[in-house]
C-alpha positions in Angstrom: 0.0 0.0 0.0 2.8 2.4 1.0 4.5 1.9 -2.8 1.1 2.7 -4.2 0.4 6.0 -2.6 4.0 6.9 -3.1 4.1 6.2 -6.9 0.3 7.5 -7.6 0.9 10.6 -9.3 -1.7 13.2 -10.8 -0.2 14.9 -13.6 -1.6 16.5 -16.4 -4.1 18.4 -14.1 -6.4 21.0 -15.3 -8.9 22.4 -12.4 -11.9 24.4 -12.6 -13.8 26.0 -9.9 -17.3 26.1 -11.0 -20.4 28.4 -10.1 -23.4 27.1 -11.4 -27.1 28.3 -11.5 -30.2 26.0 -11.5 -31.0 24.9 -14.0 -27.9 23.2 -15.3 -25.9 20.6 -17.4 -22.5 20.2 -18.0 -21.2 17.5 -19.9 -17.4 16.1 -19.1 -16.1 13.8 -22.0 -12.7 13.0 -20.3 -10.7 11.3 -22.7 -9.6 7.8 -22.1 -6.7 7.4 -19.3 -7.7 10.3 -17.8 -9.0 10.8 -14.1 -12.0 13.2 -13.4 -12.2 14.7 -9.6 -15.3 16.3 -8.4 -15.9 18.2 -5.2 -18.9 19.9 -4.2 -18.7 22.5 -1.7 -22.3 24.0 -2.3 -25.8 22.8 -3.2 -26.9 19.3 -4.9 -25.5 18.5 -7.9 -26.0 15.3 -9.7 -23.2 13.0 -11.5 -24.4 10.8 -14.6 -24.0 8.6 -17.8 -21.0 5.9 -15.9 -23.6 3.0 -15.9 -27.3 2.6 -15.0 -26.7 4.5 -11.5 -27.4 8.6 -10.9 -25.2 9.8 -8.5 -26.4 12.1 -5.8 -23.9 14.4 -4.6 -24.2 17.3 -1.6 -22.1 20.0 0.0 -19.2 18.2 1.2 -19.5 15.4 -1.2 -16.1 14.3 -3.5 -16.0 11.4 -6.0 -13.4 9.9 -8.1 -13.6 8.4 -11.6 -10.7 6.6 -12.3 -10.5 6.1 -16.0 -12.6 9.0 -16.6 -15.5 8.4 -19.3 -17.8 10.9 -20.5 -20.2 12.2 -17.9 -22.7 14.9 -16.4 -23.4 17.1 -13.7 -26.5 18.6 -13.6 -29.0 20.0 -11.3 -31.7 17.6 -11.6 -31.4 13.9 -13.6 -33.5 14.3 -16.5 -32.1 17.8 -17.8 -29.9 18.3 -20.7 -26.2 19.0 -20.4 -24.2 21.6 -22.5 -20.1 20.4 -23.1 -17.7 22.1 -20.6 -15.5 23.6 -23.3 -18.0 25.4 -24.3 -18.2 27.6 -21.2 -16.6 30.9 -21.0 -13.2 30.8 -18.3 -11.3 33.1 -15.9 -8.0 32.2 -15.5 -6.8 32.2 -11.8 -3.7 30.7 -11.9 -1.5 27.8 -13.9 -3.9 25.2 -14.7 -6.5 26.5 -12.8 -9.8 28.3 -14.5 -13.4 29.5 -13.0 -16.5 28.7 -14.7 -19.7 31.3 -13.8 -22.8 30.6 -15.1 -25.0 32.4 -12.9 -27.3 34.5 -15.1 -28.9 37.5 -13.3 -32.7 36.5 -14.0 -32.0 32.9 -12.5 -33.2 32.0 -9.1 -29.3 32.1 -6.8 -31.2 29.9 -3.6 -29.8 26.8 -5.5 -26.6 27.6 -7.1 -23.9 24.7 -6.8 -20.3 24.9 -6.0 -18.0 22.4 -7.7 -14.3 21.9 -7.6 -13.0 19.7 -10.5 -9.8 18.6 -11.9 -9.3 16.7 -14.8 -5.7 14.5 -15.0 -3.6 11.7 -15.6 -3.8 9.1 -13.5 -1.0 7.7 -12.9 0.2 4.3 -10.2 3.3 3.7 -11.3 3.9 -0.2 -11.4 0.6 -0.4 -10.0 -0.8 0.4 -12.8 -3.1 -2.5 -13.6 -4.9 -1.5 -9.9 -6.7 1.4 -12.1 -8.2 -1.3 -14.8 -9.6 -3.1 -11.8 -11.2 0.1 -9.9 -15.1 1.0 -9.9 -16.2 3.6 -12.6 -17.5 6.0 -9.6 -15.7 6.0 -6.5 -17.7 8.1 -3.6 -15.7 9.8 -0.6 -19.3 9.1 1.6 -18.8 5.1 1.4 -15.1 5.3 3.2 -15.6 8.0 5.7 -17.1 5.9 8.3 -13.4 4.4 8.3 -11.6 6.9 6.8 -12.7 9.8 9.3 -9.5 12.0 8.5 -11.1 13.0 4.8 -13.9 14.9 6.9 -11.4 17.6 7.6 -9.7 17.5 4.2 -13.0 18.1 2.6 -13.8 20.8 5.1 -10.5 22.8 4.0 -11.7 22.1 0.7 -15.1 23.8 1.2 -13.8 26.7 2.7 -11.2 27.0 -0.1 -13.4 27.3 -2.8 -16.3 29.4 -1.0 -13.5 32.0 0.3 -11.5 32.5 -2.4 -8.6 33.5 -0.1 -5.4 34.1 -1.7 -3.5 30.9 -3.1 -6.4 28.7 -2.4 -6.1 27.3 -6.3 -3.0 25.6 -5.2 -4.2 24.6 -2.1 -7.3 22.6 -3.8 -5.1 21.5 -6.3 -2.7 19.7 -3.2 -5.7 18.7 -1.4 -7.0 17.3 -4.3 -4.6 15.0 -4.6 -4.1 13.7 -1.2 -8.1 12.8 -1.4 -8.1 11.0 -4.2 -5.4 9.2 -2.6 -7.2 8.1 0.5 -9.9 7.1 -1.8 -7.8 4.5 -3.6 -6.2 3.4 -0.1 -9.9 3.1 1.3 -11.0 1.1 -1.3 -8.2 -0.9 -0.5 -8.0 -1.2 2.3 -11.7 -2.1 2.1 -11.4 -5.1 0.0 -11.1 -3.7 -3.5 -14.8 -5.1 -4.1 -14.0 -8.8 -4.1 -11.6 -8.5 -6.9 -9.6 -11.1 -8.0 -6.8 -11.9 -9.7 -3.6 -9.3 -9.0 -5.5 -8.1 -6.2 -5.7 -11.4 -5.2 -2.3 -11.9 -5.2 -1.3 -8.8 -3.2 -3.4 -10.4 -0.4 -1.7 -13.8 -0.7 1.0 -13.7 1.5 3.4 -15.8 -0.3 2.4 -14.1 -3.7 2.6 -10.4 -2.2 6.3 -11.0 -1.3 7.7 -11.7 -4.6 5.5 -8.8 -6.4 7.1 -7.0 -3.4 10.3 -8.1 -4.5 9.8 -7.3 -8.3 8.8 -3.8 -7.6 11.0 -3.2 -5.2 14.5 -4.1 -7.4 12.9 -4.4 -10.7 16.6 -4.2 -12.7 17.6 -7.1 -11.1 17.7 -9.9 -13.3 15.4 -12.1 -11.7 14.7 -15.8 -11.4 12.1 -18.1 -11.1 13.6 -19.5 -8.6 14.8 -16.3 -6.8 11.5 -15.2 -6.6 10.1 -18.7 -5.2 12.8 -18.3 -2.4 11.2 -15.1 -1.3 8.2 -16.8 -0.9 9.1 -19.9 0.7 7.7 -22.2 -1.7 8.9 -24.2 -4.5 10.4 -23.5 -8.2 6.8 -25.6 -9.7 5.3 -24.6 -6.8 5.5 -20.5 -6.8 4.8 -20.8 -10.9 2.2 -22.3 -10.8 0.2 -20.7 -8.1 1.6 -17.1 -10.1 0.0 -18.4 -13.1 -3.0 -19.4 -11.6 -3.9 -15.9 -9.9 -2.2 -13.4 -12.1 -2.6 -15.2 -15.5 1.1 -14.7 -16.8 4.4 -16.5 -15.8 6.7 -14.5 -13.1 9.2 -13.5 -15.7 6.4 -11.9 -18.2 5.1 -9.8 -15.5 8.2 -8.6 -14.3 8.8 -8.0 -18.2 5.8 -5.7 -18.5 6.8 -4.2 -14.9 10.1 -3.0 -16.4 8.5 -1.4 -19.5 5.5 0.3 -18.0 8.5 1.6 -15.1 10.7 3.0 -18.4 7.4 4.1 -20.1 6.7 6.9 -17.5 10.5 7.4 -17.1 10.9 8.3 -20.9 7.9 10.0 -21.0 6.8 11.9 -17.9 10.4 12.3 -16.4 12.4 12.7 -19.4 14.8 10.4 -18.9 17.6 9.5 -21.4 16.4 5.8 -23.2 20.0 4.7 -22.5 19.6 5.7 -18.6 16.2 3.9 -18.3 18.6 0.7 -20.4 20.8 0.7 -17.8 18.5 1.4 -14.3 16.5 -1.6 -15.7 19.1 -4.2 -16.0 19.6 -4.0 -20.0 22.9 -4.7 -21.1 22.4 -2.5 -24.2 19.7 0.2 -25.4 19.2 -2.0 -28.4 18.0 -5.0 -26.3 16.1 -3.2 -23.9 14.5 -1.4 -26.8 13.5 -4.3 -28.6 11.9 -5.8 -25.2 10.1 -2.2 -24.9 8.8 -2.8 -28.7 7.7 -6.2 -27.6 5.6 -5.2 -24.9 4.3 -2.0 -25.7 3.7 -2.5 -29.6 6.1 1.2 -30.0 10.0 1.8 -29.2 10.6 3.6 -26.6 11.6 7.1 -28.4 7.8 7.1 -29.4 6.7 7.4 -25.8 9.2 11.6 -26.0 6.6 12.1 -28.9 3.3 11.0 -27.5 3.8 13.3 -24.1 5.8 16.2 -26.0 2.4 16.2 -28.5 
């Protein structure tokens, strides 16, 4: 869990502080592999169009989709919704915007409040937790154990309703340390019965040697290394590995490597040859033959895809 919250990163982010008159719509179509935040801090607002389910969200409510989807907030379930782009912005600081659609002959007893922030989602060489997450994930269903968000989300409120100075940057960071207890929550929760690599972080044989594997993931592994670190046999670890994660050890400690050097290359901007050589390549041409294999692009693609 520790490794996870340390290597969750939100980058990317673009925030907007919202000020919204009844009756309203706005329509969010987050592109895919992109998170979408939401935090009201005033009025009732509802979230819709992930699934079958309408969303209910008050003052004080947050919510976190994790692959992001197109979606709506609106002011009462059946009305229409008008795209986000197409609202006129205030720039208040870097990466941050207010929305105001408040017109003067509207009735002000129900305008809504929302804080929202739109960004890449990014776990590190946890990645494949995101692919297993809910499409919604609602603050109100952890705070009965998570009790520490109720003053984060308080801070939040007054943040946004005050408008004291710096307080874009201040949602911003508080942003993401709630969306990070909301990942640990659900984890800590059970992840919904998941199986499969979830599974095998809560096997205690299994969660040692993905321990292992993340922890050193340039050392040139063995089957049987990783078996020792679990106590069990050579057959015996493989097998079980296979069973729950549905690839051998060394393929997912293949794919570990690459996704690691992925988000080097790309979000870091680290020299291909460096990311070689942290990983345990013996040559770039190797390593980028392995990344080709993997990711279906060589690595230099990855400097294009995040410079565009």
């Amino acid at each position: 869990m520790s490794e996870l919250l340390l290597g969750m990163r939100l980058t990317g982010v673009q925030y907007r502080r919202m000020e919204l008159a009844a009756p309203f719509g706005i329509r969010f179509g987050t592109m895919a592999g992109r998170a979408q935040f939401h935090f009201v801090a005033a009025g009732t607002v509802f979230l819709r169009g992930l699934g079958e389910t309408v969303h209910r969200l008050e003052a004080g409510d947050a919510v976190l989709l994790p692959r992001g989807g197109a979606h709506d907030l609106v002011s009462a379930p059946d009305l229409p919704s008008r795209d986000i782009d197409s609202f006129e912005t205030t720039e208040l600081c870097h990466c941050v915007c207010a929305i105001e659609a408040c017109p003067e002959a509207s009735c002000r007893s129900k305008d809504a409040l929302v804080f929202s922030g739109c960004m890449e989602f990014d776990l590190g060489g946890m990645h494949p937790l995101i692919g297993l997450m809910p499409e919604v994930m609602l603050v109100g269903t952890l705070l009965a154990r998570q009790p520490e968000i109720v003053p984060m989300l308080q801070a939040m409120e007054r943040e946004v309703c005050m408008e004291r100075a710096g307080s874009a940057g201040i949602l911003a960071r508080l942003a993401d340390v709630v969306s990070a207890s909301i990942v640990r929550g659900w984890v800590e929760c059970g992840c919904d019965d998941v199986r499969g690599w979830l599974e095998a972080l809560r096997d205690p044989r299994l969660s040692r040697a993905i321990g292992a594997l993340h922890r050193d993931p340039g050392r040139n592994w063995t089957v049987e290394e990783l078996a020792s670190e679990t106590g069990s046999s050579r057959s015996a670890f493989a097998e079980r590995f296979l069973t729950v994660i549905g690839q051998t050890p060394l393929r997912y400690a293949t794919e570990l490597r690459m996704r690691l050097a992925a988000e080097w290359i790309g979000r870091d901007r680290m020299p291909i040859e460096t990311a070689a050589e942290r990983l345990g390549y013996g040559s770039q041409a190797a390593f980028s033959r392995a990344f080709k294999r993997v990711m279906g692009h060589p690595p230099g693609a990855v400097k294009g895809m995040r410079a565009a």
